[in-house]
C-alpha positions as YAML, in Angstrom:
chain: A
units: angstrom
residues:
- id: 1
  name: UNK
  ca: [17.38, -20.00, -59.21]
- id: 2
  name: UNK
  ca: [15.54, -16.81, -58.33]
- id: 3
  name: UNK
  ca: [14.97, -15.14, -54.62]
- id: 4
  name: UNK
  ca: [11.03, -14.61, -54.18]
- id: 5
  name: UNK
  ca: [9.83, -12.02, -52.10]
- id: 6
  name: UNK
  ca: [9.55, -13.72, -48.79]
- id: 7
  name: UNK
  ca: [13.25, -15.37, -49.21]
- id: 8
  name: UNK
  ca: [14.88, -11.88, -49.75]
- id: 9
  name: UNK
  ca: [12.72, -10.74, -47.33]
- id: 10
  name: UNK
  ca: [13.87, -13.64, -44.48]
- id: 11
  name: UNK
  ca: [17.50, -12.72, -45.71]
- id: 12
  name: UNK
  ca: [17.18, -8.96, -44.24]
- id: 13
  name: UNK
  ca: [16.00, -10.18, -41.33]
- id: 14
  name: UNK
  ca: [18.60, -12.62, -40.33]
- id: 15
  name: UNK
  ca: [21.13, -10.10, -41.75]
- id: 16
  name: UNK
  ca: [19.56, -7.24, -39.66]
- id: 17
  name: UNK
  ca: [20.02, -9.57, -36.30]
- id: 18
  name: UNK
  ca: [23.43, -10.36, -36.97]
- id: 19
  name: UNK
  ca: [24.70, -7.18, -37.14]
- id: 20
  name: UNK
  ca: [21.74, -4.85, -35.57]
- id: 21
  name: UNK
  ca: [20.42, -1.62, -37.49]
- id: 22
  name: UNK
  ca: [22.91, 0.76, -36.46]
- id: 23
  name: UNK
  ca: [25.50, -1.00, -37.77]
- id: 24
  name: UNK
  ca: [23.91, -1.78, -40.71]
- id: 25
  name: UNK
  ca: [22.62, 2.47, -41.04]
- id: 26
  name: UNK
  ca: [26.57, 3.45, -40.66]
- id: 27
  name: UNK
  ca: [27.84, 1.21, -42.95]
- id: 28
  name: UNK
  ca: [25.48, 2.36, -45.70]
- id: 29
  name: UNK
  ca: [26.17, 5.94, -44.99]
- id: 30
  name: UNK
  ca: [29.98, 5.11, -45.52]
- id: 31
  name: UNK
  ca: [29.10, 3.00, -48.64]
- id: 32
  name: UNK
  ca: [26.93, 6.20, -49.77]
- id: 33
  name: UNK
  ca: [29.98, 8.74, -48.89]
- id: 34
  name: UNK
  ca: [32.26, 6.74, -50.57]
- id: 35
  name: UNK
  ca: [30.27, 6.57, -54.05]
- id: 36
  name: UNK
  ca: [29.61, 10.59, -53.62]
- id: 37
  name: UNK
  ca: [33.18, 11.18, -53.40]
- id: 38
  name: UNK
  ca: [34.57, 8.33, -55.97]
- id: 39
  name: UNK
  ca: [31.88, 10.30, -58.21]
- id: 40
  name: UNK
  ca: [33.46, 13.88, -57.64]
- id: 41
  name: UNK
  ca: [36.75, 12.73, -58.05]
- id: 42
  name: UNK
  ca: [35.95, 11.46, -61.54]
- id: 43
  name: UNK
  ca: [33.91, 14.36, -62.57]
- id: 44
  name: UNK
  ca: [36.99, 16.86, -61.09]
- id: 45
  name: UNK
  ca: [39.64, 14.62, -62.60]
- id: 46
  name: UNK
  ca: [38.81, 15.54, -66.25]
- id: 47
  name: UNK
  ca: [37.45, 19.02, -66.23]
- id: 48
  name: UNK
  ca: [37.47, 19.97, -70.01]
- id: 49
  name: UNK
  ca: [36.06, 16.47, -71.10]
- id: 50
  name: UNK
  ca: [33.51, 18.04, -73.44]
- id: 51
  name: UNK
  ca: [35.82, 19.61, -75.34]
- id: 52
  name: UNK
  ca: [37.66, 17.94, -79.02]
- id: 53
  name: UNK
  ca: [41.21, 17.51, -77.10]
- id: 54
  name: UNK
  ca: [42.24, 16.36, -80.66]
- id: 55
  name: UNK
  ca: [44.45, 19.29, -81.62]
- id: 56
  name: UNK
  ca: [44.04, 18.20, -85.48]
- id: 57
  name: UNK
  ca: [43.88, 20.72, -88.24]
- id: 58
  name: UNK
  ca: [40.91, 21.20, -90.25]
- id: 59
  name: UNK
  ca: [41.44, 21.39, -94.22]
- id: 60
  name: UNK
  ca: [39.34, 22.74, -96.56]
- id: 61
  name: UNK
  ca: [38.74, 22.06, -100.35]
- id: 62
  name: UNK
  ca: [38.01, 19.55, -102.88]
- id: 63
  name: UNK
  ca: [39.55, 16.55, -102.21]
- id: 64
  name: UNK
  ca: [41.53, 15.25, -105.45]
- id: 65
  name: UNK
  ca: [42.23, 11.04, -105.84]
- id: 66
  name: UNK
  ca: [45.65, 10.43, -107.67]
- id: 67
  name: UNK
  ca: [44.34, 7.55, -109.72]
- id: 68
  name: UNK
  ca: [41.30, 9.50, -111.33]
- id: 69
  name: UNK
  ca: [39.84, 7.13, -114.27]
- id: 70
  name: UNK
  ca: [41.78, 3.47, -112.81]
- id: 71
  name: UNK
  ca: [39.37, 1.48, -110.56]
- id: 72
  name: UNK
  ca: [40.16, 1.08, -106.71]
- id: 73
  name: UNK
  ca: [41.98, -2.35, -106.12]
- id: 74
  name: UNK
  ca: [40.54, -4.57, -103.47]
...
């Protein structure tokens, strides 16, 4: 079941009477507050999240198989 146009659009009207359009304004300027700062707080909460955190060492040279000339078991 899918909303047409004119159903959404008799949906925002009935909601828009119930609760009036200032009430409706202020609550999506606290929903749109609340996303800004849940946003910030995730961006501040990891600041170096770009970087390899890994701490591994990197080895170089050839790597060299203990079994050379016996076939890998599966």
């Amino acid at each position: 079941m899918s909303f047409g146009i004119w159903e959404l659009g008799i949906i925002m009207v009935i909601v828009a009477l119930l609760f009036g359009t200032k009430k409706l304004g202020s609550i999506g300027g606290d929903l749109g507050n609340a996303i800004k700062g849940f946003r910030n707080a995730i961006k501040d909460d990891d600041p170096d999240s770009g970087k390899d955190s890994s701490g591994g060492k990197v080895i170089e040279g050839e790597v060299e198989d203990g079994q050379k000339g016996k076939p890998a078991e599966s």
